[in-house]
Structures are given as C-alpha cells and as structure tokens.
C-alpha positions as CSV (number, residue, x, y, z in Angstrom):
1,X,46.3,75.1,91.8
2,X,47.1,77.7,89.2
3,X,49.6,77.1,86.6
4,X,47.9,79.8,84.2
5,X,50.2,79.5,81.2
6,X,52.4,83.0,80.5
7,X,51.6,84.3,84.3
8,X,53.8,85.1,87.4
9,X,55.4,82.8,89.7
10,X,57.0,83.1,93.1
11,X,59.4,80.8,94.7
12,X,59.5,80.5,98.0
13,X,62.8,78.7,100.1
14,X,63.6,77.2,102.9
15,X,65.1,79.6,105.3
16,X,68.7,77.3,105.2
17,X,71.1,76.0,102.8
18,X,69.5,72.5,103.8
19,X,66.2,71.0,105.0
20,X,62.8,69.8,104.1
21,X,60.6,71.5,102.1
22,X,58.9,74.0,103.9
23,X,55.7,74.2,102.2
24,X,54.3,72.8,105.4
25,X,55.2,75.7,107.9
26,X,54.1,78.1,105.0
27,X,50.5,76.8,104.8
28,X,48.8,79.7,106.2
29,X,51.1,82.2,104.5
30,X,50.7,80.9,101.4
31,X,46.9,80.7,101.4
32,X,46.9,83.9,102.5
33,X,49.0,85.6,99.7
34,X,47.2,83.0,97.3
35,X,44.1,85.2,97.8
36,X,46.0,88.4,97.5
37,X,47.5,87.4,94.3
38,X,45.3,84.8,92.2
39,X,47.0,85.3,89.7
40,X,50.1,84.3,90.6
41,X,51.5,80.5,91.1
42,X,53.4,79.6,94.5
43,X,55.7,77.1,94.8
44,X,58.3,76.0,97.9
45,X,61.9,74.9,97.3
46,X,65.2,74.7,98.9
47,X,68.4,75.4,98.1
48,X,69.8,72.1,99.3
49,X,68.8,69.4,101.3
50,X,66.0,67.1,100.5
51,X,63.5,68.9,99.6
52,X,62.6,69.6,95.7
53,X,65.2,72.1,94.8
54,X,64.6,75.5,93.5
55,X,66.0,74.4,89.8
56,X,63.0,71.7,90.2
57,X,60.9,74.8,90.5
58,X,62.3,76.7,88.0
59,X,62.0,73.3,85.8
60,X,58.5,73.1,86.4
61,X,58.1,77.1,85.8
62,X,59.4,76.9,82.5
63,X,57.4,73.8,81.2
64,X,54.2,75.8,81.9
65,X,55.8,79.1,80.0
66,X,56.0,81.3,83.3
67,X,56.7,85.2,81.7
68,X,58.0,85.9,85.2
69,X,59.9,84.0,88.1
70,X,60.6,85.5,91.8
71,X,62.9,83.6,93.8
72,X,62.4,84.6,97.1
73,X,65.3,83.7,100.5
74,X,62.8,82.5,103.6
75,X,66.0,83.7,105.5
76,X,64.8,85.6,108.2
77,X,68.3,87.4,108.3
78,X,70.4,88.5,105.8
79,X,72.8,86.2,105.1
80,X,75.3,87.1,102.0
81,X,76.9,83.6,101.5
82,X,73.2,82.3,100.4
83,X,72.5,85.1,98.6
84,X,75.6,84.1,96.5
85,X,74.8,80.4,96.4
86,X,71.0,81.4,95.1
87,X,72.5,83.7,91.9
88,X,75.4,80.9,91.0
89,X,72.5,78.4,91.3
90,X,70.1,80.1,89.6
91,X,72.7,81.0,87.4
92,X,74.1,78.0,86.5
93,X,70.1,76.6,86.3
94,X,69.8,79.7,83.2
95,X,73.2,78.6,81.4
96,X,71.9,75.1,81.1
97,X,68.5,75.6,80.1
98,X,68.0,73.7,76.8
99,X,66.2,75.9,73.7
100,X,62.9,76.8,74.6
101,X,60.8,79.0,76.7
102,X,63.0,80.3,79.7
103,X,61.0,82.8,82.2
104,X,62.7,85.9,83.4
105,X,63.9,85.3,86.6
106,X,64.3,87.7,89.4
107,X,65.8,87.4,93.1
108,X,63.7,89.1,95.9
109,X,64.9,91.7,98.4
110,X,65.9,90.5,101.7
111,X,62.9,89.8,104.1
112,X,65.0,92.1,106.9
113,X,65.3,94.6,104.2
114,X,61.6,95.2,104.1
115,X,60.3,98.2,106.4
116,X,57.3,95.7,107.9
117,X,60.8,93.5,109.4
118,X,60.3,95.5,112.5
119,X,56.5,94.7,112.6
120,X,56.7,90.8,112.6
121,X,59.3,90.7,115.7
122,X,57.5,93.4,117.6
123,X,54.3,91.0,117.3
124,X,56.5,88.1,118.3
125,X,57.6,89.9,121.1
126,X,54.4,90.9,122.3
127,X,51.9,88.8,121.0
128,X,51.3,85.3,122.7
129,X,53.9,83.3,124.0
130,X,54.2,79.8,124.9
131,X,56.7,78.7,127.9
132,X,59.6,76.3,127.9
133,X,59.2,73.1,129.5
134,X,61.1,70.3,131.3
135,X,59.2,67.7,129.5
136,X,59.7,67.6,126.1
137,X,61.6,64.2,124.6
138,X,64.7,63.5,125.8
139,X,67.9,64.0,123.6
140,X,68.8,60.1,124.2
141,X,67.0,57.0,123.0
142,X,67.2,53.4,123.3
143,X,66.5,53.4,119.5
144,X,69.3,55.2,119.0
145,X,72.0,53.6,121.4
146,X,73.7,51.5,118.6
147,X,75.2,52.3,115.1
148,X,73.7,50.0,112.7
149,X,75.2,47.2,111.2
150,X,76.2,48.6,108.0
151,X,78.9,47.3,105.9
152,X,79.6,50.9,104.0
153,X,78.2,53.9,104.6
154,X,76.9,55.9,101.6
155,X,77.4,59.8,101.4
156,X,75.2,61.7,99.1
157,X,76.3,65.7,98.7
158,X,72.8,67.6,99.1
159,X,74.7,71.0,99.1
160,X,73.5,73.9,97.0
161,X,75.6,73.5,93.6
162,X,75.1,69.2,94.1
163,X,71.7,70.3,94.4
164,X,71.0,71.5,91.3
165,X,73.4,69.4,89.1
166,X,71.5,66.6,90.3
167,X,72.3,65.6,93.6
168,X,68.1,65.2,94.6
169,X,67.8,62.4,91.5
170,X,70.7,60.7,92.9
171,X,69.9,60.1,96.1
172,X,66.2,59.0,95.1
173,X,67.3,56.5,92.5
174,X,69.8,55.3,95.2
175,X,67.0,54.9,97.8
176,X,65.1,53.0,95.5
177,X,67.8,50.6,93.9
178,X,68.8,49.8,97.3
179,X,65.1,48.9,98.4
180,X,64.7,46.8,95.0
181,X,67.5,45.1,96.2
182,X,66.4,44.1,99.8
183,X,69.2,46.3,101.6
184,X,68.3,48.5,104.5
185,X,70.6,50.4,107.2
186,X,72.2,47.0,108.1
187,X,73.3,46.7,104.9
188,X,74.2,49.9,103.5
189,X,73.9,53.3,105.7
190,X,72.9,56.1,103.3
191,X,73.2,59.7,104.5
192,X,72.3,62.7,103.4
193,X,75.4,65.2,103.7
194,X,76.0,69.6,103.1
195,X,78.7,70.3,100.9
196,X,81.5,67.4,100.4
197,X,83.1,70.2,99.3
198,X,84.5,69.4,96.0
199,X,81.6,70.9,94.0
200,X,82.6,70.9,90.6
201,X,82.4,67.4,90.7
202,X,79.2,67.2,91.7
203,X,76.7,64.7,92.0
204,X,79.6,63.8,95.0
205,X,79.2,60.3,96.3
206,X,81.5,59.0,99.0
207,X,81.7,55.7,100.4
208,X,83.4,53.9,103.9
209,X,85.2,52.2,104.8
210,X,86.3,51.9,101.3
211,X,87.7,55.2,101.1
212,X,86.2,56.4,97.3
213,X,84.6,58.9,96.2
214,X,82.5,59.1,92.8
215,X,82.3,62.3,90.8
216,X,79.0,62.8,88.9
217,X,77.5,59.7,89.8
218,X,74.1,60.6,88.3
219,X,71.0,58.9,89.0
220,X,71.5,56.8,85.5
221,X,74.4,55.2,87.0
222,X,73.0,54.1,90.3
223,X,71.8,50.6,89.4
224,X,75.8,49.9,88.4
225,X,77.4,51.8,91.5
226,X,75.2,49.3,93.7
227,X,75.1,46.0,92.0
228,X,79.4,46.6,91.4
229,X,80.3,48.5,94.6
230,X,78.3,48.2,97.3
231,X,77.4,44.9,96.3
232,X,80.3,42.8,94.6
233,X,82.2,44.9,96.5
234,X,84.6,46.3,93.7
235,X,84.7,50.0,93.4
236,X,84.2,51.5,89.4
237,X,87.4,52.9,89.6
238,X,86.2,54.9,86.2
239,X,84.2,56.9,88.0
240,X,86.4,58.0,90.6
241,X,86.9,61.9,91.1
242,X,90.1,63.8,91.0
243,X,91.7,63.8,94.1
244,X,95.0,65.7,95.7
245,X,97.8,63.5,96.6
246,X,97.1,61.9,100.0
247,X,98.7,63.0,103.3
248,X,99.8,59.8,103.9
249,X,101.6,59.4,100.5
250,X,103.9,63.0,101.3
251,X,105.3,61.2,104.5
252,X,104.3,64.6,106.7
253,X,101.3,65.2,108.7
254,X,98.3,63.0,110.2
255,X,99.9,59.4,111.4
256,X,98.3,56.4,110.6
C-alpha cells in the first residue's frame, strides 16, 4: 500500500452519517482508481458510526506528511446537512491539530454534481438486474425474541462531531474493559447511538435505568466509569454533563 511520503491522498466515506466502514463495497473501485492513480494513497472513513472516522484518516495522512488531502462524500445524493457536518468536522479536525505537518485539505464536489451521474443510473437501469424474492430471511428471530438481561444499558454517541472528538476510542476502550471484566449483554447492554444530541459535550455517554449522562467521558476514563458505575453501582457525579432543568421538576408537562 502506498504511503509515499509528501504525495496525494483521497478519502473516501461512507455514503451516511453512520455505518461500517465501507472499504468492503469499494473493493473493486478502489483497485480500479489505484491503477489510475499510483501515486495517490486511498483510504475509507465515515463520518460517524463505527467505522474508523475521517479524523483517523486525516491523523494517519498527516503522520506520513501528505502535501494534499481530498475528502470525498460516498453520498450518492446531494445531501447539504452532511456536507456541513464534513466542513465543521474537518474543521474542527484542522483547529486541533497539534504543531507539525498539517496537509492541505480539500472537500470534493458532489458525486450527483459530476456530468458521468447520469451514466452510472442509466447503466443501473439497463444493465443486469437481479429479481426480488419471497425468500430471503425473515425480519423475526428466535434469537431475537427476548431483551437481554442487562442491568444498565450503555449509550455511546457515534454521531459526526462525538466522532471526531473521540467518541470511536471510547467505545473501544469500553468494549474492552467490559470484556476484561467478564461482563457481556447480560450484564451491561452497550449500544452504539447517532447524535445524543448534546454535542458540545461530546464523548456523550448515557446510562439506564440510572438516568445519567457523562460529558467527555474519554477513553482514559473508561476503566473508572466501569469499576464505579456500572459496577459498584455509584454514578461519578464529577463527570456528569450540564443538563436543563427537568420536566418533572417545573410541575408542567409529561406525568410520571
């Protein structure tokens, strides 16, 4: 794989604000644009989800002195709310960057805005097709017939701006703390969420029943958050984030 020092690299994401990486469904792509540019080093991401993240890519551009990044949307239509989650995250990912070698960085056109758009659907159109069948797997299992047994439930904020302020480091040291530990979904049912919304405080954690939410609970303060929490039981009420007064508490709205 290329990572020729002072050269060109090209990002490519996955065509959602969340998902898995989608390096696998751009094999063929890839290979084929890897012989049309040699030169250049090509690297999936997504914005969130969990996936490695395009600041991991930018990360890993910089350590090998990139002169030039493209970031390039895999949406397939042109969708202006990613558009402005890619600039503030790439943005924020160029504020933060410590002294040193920073690449210059550079967002691609929309794919529909390219005049070969028409091209691809016409061939999808009328190229082969495959039919639609009756027999594919049902959307009901017996696996899946009961909620685990979980005494809290564990919500990790993948969205964009979590994302890149750590959000992927999080959730991996959690997933590994809690299998040092012995815990599985029985114990403690992790999931991975879109925005929690309240982004500035991001890495967002939330945990149920208990009702708390953690601002920047980075991945160096997992170990605690399990042994004390999730644990012992006893939320760090340090590391709670700011929160607006309750419902309940104003004596209007949602009963309880």
């Amino acid at each position: 794989m290329n990572t020729t020092r002072g050269g060109r690299w090209l990002i490519v994401t996955a065509p959602t604000d969340r998902g898995e990486d989608p390096r696998d469904a751009l094999v063929s792509a890839l290979a084929t644009l890897r012989e049309r540019h040699p030169d250049t080093v090509f690297r999936t991401a997504v914005l969130g989800g969990s996936g490695p993240t395009i600041t991991d890519a930018l990360d890993e551009a910089a350590a090998s002195e990139a002169a030039e990044v493209i970031v390039v949307s895999g949406q397939t239509l042109h969708d202006r709310k990613m558009d402005a989650w890619f600039r503030r995250v790439i943005g924020h990912w160029l504020r933060e960057r410590p002294p040193g070698h920073v690449p210059a960085v550079r967002l691609a056109a929309s794919l529909t805005d390219a005049a070969t758009y028409a091209d691809l659907l016409d061939a999808a159109v009328t190229g082969p097709t495959s039919p639609a069948r009756d027999t594919t797997a049902p959307l009901s299992s017996p696996a899946w017939d009961e909620v685990p047994g979980f005494a809290r439930h564990v919500l990790v904020c993948r969205g964009p701006r979590c994302s890149a302020r750590g959000g992927p480091e999080t959730a991996r040291a959690l997933d590994d703390t809690l299998a040092d530990r012995g815990l599985g979904d029985d114990d403690v049912l992790v999931t991975q969420t879109g925005c929690l919304y309240p982004c500035s405080q991001g890495p967002v954690v939330a945990v149920y029943p208990d009702d708390t939410w953690y601002a920047s609970l980075t991945a160096d303060r997992v170990e605690r958050f399990v042994d004390e929490h999730l644990v012992g039981g006893s939320p760090i009420t340090a590391w709670a984030g700011a929160r607006r007064v309750r419902v309940s508490e104003t004596g209007s709205g949602l009963a309880g």
